[in-house]
C-alpha positions as CSV (number, residue, x, y, z in Angstrom):
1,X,108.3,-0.2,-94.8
2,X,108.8,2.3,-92.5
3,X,111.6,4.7,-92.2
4,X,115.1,3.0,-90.7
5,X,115.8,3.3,-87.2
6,X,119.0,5.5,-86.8
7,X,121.1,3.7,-83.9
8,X,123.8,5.6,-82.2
9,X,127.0,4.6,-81.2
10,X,129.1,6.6,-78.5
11,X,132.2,4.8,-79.2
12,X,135.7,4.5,-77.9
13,X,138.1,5.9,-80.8
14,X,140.5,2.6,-80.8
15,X,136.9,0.4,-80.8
16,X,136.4,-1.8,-84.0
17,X,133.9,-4.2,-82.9
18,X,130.7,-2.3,-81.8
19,X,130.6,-1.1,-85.2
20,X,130.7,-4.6,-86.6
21,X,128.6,-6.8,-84.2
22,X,125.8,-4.6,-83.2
23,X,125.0,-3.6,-86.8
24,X,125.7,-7.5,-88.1
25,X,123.0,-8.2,-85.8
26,X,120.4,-5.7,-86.6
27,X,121.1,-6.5,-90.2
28,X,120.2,-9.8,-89.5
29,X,116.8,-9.0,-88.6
30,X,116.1,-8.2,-92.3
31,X,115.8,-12.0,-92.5
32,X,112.6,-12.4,-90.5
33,X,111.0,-8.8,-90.4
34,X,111.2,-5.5,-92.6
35,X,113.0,-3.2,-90.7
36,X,116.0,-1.8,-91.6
37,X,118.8,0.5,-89.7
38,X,121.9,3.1,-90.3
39,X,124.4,3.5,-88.0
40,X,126.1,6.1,-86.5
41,X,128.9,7.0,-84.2
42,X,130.6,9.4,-82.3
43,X,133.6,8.6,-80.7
44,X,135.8,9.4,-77.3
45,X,139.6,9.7,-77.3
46,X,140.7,5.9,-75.5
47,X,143.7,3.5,-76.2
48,X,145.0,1.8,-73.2
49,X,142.3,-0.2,-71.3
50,X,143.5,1.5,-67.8
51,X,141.7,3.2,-65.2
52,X,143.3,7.0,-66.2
53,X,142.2,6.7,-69.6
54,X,138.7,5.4,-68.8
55,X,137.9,8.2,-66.8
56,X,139.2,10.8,-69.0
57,X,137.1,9.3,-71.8
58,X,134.0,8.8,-69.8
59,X,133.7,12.8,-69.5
60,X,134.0,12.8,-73.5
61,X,130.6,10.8,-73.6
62,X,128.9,14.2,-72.8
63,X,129.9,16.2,-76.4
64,X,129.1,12.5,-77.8
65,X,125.3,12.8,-77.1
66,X,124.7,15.7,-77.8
67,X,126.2,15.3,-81.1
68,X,124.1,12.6,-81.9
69,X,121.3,13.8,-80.9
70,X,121.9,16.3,-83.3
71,X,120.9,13.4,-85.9
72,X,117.9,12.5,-84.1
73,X,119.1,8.9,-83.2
74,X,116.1,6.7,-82.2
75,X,118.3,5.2,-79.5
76,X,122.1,5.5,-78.9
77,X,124.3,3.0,-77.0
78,X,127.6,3.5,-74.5
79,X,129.9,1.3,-76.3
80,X,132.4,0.6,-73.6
81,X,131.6,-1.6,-70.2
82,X,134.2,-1.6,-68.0
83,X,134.5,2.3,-68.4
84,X,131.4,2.1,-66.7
85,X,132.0,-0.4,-64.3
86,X,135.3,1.7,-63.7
87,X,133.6,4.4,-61.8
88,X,131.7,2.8,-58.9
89,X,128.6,0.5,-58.2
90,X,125.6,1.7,-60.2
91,X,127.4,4.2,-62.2
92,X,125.5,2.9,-65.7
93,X,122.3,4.6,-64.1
94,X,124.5,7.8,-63.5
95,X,125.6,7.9,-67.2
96,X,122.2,6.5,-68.8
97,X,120.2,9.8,-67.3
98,X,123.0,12.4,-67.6
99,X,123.1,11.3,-71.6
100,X,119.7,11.1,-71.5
101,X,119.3,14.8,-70.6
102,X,122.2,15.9,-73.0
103,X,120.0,14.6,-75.8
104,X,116.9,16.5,-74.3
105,X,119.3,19.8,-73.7
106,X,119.9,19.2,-77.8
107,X,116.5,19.5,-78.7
108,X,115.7,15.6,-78.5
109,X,114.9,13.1,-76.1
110,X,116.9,9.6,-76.8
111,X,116.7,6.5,-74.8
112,X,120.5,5.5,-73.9
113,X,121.8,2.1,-73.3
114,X,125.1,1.4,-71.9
115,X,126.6,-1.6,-72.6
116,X,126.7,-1.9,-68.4
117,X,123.9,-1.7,-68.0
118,X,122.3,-3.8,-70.5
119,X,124.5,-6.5,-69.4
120,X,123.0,-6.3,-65.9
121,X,119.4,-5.8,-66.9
122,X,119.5,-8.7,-69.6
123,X,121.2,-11.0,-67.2
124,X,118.4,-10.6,-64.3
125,X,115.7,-10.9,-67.2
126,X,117.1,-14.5,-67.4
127,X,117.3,-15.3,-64.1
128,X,120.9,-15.3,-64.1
129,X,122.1,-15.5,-60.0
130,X,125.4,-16.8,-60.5
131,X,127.6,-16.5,-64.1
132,X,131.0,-17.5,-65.4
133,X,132.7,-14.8,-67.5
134,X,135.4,-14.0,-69.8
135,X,137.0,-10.4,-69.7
136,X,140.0,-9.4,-71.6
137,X,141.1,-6.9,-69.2
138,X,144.1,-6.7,-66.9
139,X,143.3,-8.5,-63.5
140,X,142.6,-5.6,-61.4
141,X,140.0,-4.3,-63.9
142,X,138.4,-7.5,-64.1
143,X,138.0,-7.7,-60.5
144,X,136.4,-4.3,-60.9
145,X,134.2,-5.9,-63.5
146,X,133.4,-8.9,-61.2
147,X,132.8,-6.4,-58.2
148,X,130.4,-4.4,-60.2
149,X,128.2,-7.2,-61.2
150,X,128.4,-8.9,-57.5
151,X,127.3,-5.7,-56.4
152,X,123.8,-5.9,-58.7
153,X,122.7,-9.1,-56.8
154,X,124.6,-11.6,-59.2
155,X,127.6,-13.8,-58.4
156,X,130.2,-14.2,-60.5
157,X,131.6,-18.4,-60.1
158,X,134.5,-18.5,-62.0
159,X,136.3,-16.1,-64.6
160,X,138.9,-16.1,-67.0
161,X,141.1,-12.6,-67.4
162,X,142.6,-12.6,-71.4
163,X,144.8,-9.6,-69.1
164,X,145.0,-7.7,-72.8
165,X,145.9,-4.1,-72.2
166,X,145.7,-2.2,-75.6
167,X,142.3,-1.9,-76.7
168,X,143.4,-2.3,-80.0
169,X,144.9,-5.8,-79.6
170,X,141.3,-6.6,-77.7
171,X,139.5,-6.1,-81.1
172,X,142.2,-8.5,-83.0
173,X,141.7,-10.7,-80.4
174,X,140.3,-14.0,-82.4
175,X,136.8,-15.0,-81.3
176,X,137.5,-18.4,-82.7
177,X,139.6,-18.7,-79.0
178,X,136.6,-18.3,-77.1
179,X,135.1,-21.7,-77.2
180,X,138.3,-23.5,-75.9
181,X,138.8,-20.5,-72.8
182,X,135.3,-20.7,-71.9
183,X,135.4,-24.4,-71.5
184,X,138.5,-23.8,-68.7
185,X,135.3,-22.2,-66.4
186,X,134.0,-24.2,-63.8
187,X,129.9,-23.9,-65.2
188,X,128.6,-26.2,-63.0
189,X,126.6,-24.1,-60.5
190,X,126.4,-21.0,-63.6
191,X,123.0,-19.7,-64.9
192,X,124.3,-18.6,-67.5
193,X,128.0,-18.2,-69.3
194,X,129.0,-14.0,-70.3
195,X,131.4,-14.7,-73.1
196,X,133.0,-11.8,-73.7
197,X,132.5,-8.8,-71.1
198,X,133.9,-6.1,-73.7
199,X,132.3,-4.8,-76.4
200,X,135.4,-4.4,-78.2
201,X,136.9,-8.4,-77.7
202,X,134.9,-9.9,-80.7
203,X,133.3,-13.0,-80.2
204,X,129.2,-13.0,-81.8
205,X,131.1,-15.7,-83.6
206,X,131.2,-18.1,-81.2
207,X,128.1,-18.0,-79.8
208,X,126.4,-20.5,-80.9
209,X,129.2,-23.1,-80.1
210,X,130.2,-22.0,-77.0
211,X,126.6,-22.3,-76.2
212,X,126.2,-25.9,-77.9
213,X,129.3,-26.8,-75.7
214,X,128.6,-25.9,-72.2
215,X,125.0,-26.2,-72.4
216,X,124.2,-22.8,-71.0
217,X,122.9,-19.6,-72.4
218,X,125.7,-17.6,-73.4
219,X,125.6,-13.8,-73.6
220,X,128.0,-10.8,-74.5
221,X,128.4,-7.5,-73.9
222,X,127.4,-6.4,-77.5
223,X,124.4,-8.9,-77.3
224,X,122.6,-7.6,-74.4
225,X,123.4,-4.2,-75.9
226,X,121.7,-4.8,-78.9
227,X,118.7,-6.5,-76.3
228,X,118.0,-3.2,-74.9
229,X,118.3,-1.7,-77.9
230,X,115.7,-3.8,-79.3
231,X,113.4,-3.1,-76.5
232,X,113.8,0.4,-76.2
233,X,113.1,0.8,-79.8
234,X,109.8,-1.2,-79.1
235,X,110.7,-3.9,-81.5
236,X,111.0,-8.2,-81.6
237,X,113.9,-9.3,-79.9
238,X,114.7,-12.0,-81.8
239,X,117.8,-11.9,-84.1
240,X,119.2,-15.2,-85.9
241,X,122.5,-17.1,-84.6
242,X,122.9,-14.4,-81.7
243,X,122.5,-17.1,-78.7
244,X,119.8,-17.7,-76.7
245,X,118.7,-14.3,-75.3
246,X,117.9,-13.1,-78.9
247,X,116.1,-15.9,-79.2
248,X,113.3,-13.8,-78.8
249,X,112.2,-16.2,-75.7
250,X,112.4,-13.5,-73.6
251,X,110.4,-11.1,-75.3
C-alpha cells in the first residue's frame, strides 16, 4: 500500500459538510481498493451566503493555497460553488489557475478543483444538456447559480430555491428533505437531476433514493468534487452508494 493521498480542502469557516461528505466518500473506497487518504483544510472567513461576503472570502482563497501547499497536498478542492459562480461566467477557470500558481509560488505544483467547476465538467462528461436543480440559496443567488451554468452550454429546466441565508443553517439543513423537494421538479425533459448545488447543504444521503425515484442520474456539488478529485489524482472513479457518476461508468 502506498502512501495516503493528502486531499486539501480550502474551506469556508461556517462549512460543516465538505469535511464530512468528501472524506465519507473517499473512505468508502477502502471497500473496493487499497488506497487510503488524510484530510486537510484551510479555511476563509464566511457566514452569510450573500454576495459581500462571498467576495470578500474569495480573496482569502489565495493565503489558503499556499498554506496547503505548504503540506504538499496531492490535490486541494474550492469548497464553496456559488462563491464561484458569484463572480462572473467562467470565473472557476480564473480561480483554478491563480491557486494553481500559488501552490507552484510555495514550492509545489497542486492540481485544484473547484466545486464549480467540477460541477460543470462532470455534468458535460454525462451528456447533461438540460438539468433540474436544488440550491439552498436566496433567489437572486440562485439565479446567479442558474445563469452560470446556462452560460456553460447547459439549460437549467426547473429549480427549487431552499432561499436559506446563514450558511450555518444550510449545513443543518436535513438531507432526508431532499427526496420529497426534488420530486416538486418538472424532470421530464432533464438529463440529469443536481441535488444539491452547495457543498455545504448535505444531502450524499439521499442519493440513492432520489435517484431510484426520479429515474435520473442524480449529482451534487460535493460529488462531482470528489469526481475530479478522483481523476486528477489518476485514480478509479468509482465510490459505493455515491449515485450514478461514481459509478465508475464514466471512467
Amino acid at each position: 500500500m502506498r502512501k495516503p493521498f493528502r486531499i486539501g480542502q480550502i474551506v469556508p469557516s461556517s462549512n460543516t459538510t465538505m469535511e464530512t461528505e468528501i472524506p465519507a466518500m473517499l473512505r468508502a473506497r477502502g471497500l473496493i481498493s487499497s488506497e487510503s487518504f488524510t484530510f486537510h483544510s484551510s479555511r476563509m472567513r464566511m457566514k452569510h451566503v450573500t454576495p459581500s461576503e462571498l467576495a470578500a472570502m474569495d480573496e482569502q482563497s489565495d493565503r489558503c493555497a499556499a498554506e496547503l501547499a505548504d503540506g504538499r497536498m496531492d490535490v486541494l478542492g474550492y469548497a464553496c460553488l456559488v462563491a464561484i459562480m458569484a463572480m462572473g461566467a467562467g470565473y472557476h477557470r480564473v480561480s483554478q489557475a491563480r491557486l494553481q500558481a500559488r501552490t507552484r509560488e510555495a514550492g509545489a505544483d497542486i492540481p485544484v478543483i473547484t466545486s464549480a467547476g467540477a460541477l460543470i465538467d462532470s455534468l458535460h462528461l454525462i451528456g447533461a444538456r438540460r438539468i433540474a436543480l436544488v440550491a439552498p440559496y436566496m433567489k437572486p443567488l440562485t439565479k446567479t447559480v442558474i445563469d452560470y451554468i446556462e452560460a456553460e452550454g447547459i439549460a437549467v429546466v426547473d429549480h427549487v430555491a431552499l432561499e436559506i441565508s446563514d450558511n450555518l443553517e444550510v449545513g443543518r439543513h436535513d438531507p432526508s428533505r431532499l427526496p420529497d423537494i426534488a420530486r416538486r421538479l418538472d424532470v421530464s425533459t432533464a438529463d440529469a437531476v443536481v441535488l444539491s448545488a452547495c457543498v455545504q447543504m448535505p444531502s450524499l444521503s439521499a442519493v440513492s433514493t432520489a435517484e431510484a425515484q426520479l429515474r435520473k442520474p442524480v449529482v451534487t456539488a460535493a460529488i462531482a468534487t470528489t469526481f475530479q478529485m478522483l481523476k486528477a489524482l489518476d485514480l478509479s472513479t468509482n465510490v459505493p452508494g455515491a449515485g450514478a457518476l461514481l459509478s465508475g461508468a464514466y471512467a
